[in-house]
C-alpha positions as CSV (number, residue, x, y, z in Angstrom):
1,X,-0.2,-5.9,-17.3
2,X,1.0,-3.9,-13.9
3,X,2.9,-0.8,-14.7
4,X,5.1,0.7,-11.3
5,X,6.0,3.6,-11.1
6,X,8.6,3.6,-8.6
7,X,11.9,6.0,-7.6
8,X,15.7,6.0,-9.1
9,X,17.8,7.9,-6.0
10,X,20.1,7.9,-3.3
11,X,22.6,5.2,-4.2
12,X,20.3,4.1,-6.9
13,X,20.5,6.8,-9.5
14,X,24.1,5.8,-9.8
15,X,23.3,2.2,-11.8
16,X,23.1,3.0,-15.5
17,X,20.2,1.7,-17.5
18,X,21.9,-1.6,-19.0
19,X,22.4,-2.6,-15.0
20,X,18.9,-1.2,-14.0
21,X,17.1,-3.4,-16.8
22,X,19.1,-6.7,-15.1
23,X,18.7,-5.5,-11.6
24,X,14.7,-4.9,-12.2
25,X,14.4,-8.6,-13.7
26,X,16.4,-10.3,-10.1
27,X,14.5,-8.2,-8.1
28,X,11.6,-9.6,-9.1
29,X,12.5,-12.6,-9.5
30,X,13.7,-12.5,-5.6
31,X,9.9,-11.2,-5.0
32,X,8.8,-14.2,-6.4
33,X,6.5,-11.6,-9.1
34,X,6.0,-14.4,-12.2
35,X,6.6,-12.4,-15.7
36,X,5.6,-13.8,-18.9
37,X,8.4,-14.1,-21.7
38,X,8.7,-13.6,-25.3
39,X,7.7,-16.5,-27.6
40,X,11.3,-18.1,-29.5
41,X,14.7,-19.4,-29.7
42,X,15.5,-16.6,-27.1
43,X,12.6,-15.8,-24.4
44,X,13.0,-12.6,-22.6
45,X,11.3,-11.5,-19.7
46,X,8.5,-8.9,-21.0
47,X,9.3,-5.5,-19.0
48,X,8.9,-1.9,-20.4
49,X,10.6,0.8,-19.2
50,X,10.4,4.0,-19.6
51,X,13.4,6.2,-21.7
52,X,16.8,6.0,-19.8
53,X,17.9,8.5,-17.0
54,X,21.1,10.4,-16.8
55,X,23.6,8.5,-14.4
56,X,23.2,10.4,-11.1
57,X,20.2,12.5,-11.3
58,X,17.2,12.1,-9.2
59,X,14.2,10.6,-10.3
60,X,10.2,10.7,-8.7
61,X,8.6,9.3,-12.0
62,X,10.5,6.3,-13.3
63,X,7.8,3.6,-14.8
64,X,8.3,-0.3,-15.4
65,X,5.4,-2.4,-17.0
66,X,5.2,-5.7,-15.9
67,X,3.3,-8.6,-18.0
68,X,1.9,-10.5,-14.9
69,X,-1.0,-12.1,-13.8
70,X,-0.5,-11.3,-10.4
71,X,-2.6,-8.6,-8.9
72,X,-1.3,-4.8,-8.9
73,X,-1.7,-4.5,-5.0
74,X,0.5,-7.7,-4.5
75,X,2.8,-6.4,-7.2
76,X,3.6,-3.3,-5.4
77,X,3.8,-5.0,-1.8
78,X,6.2,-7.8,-3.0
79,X,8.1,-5.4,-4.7
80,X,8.6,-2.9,-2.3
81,X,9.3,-5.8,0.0
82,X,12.2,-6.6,-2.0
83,X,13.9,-3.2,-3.2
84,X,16.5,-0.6,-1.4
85,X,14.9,2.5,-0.6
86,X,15.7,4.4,-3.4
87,X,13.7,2.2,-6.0
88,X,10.6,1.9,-4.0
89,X,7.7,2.1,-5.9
90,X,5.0,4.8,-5.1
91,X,2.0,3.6,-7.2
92,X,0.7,1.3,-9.9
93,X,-1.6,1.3,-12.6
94,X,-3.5,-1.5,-14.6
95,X,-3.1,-1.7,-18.5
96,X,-4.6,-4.3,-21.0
97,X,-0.9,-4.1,-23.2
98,X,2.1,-2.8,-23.0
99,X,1.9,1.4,-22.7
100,X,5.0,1.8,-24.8
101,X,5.7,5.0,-22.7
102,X,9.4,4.9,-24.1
103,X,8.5,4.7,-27.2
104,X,5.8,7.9,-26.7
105,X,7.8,9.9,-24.6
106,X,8.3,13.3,-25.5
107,X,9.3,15.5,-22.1
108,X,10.0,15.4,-18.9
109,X,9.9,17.8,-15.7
110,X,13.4,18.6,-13.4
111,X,13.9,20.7,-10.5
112,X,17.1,22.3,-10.4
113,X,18.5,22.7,-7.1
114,X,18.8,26.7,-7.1
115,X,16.6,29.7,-6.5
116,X,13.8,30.3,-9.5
117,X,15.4,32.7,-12.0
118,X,14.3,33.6,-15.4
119,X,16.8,33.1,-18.6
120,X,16.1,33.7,-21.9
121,X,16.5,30.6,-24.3
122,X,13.3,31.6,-27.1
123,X,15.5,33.0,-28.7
124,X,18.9,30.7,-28.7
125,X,21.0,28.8,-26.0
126,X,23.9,27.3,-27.1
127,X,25.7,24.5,-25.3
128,X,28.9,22.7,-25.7
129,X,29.8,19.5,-24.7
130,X,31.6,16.4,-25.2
131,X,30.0,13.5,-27.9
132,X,32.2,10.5,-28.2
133,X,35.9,12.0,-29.2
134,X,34.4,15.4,-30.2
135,X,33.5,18.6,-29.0
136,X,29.7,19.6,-30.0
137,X,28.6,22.9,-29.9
138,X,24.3,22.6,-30.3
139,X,21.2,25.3,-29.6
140,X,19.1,23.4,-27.4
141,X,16.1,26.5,-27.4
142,X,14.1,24.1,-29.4
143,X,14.6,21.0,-26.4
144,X,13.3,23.7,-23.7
145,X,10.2,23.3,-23.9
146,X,9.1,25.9,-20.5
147,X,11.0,26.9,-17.2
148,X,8.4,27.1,-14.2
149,X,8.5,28.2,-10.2
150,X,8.5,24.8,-8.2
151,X,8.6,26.2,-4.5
152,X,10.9,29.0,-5.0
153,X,13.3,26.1,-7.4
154,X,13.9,26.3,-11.0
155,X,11.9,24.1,-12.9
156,X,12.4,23.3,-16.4
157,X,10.6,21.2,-19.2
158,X,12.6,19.5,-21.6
159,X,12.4,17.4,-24.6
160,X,12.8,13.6,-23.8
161,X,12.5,10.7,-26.2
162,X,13.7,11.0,-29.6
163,X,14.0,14.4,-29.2
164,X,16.3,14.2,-25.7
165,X,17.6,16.8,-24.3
166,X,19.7,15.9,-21.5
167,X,19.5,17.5,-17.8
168,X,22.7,17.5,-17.4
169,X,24.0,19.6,-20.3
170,X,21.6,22.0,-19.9
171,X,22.8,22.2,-16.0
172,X,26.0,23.0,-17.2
173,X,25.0,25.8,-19.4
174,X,23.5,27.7,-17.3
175,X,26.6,27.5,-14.8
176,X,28.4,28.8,-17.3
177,X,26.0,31.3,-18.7
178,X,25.1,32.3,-15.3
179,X,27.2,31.7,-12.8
180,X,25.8,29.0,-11.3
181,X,26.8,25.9,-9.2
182,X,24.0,23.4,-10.6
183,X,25.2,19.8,-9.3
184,X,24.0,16.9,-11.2
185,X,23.2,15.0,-7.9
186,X,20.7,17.5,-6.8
187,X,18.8,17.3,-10.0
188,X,15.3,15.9,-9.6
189,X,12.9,14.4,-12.4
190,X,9.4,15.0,-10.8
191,X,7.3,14.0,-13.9
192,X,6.9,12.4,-17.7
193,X,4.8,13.3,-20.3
194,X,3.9,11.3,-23.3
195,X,2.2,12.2,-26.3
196,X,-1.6,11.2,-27.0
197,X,-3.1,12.8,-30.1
198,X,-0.6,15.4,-30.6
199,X,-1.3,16.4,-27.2
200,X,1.2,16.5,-23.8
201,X,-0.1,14.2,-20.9
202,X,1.2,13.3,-17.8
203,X,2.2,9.9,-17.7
204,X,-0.1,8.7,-14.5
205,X,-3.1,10.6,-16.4
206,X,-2.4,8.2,-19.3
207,X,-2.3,5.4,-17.5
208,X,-5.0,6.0,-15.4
């Protein structure tokens, strides 16, 4: 199995997940990449992805496994060969199943588009936003799990998987708590952690 991990940006963080999954599949299909399918009345192609990004943000660290035979290095090459720019891949990794880095996900790196500053969420941040018909008022402290300095940017861990907390509604807390002008577009995932063991590891370390 060939796992990519490739890029979601420019005009490609726009397409939502349900479209990525079907654009993924034609694409390499057009690269002529063979995938193996599911056994049954209704074969799928296997392909793993990893959890679902928020429609317009940035991402550096999206991962797709691939059950091929085909060789990683013509994997990435006919791929590449067959993408817009912003889903290029920019590396690949070998694994003997699927990594199941959705379903072991638990947080994920951003980069906020404005200076480094400080805020205090240990002890509470509340947020409100909108949830189908309702408004829902939630403390996401728990969901942050670290802010860091990412060349003079904020950076922020949060919670991802089951325990998702969105970029974008944490974005547009602290415009409102602070002042800012956060724009989701200018958002950037740089990295994925899943866990191993009870512990946090960077997503190319696991798969490496």
């Amino acid at each position: 199995m060939i796992v990519l991990k490739y890029t979601k940006s420019l005009d490609a963080r726009f397409i939502s997940h349900i479209d990525l999954l079907k654009h993924i599949g034609r694409i390499l299909r057009r690269a002529g990449i063979p995938v193996k399918h599911s056994q049954g009345f209704n074969p799928h192609a296997l392909l793993f992805f990893s959890p679902p990004m928020v429609l317009g943000v940035n991402s550096y660290a999206e991962y797709v496994a691939i059950d091929t035979d085909m060789n990683g290095d013509e994997v990435f090459e006919r791929f590449n060969n067959s993408v817009p720019d912003g889903l290029k891949a920019i590396n690949w990794f070998k694994t003997d199943k699927n990594p199941n880095i959705q379903g072991k996900s638990v947080s994920a790196d951003y980069v906020l588009d404005v200076p480094y500053f400080e805020f205090d969420y240990k002890d509470g941040f509340e947020i409100t936003y909108k949830k189908k018909d309702d408004m829902v008022t939630e403390d996401i402290a728990r969901k942050i799990f670290g802010i860091f300095n990412a060349d003079g940017r904020l950076g922020v861990r949060l919670a991802s998987g089951n325990n998702n907390l969105r970029v974008d509604r944490l974005a547009t807390g602290l415009n409102e708590k602070y002042g800012k002008d956060i724009k989701i577009t200018t958002i950037a995932k740089i990295a994925q952690y899943v866990d191993v063991d009870g512990k946090e590891i960077d997503v190319d370390l696991y798969l490496k």
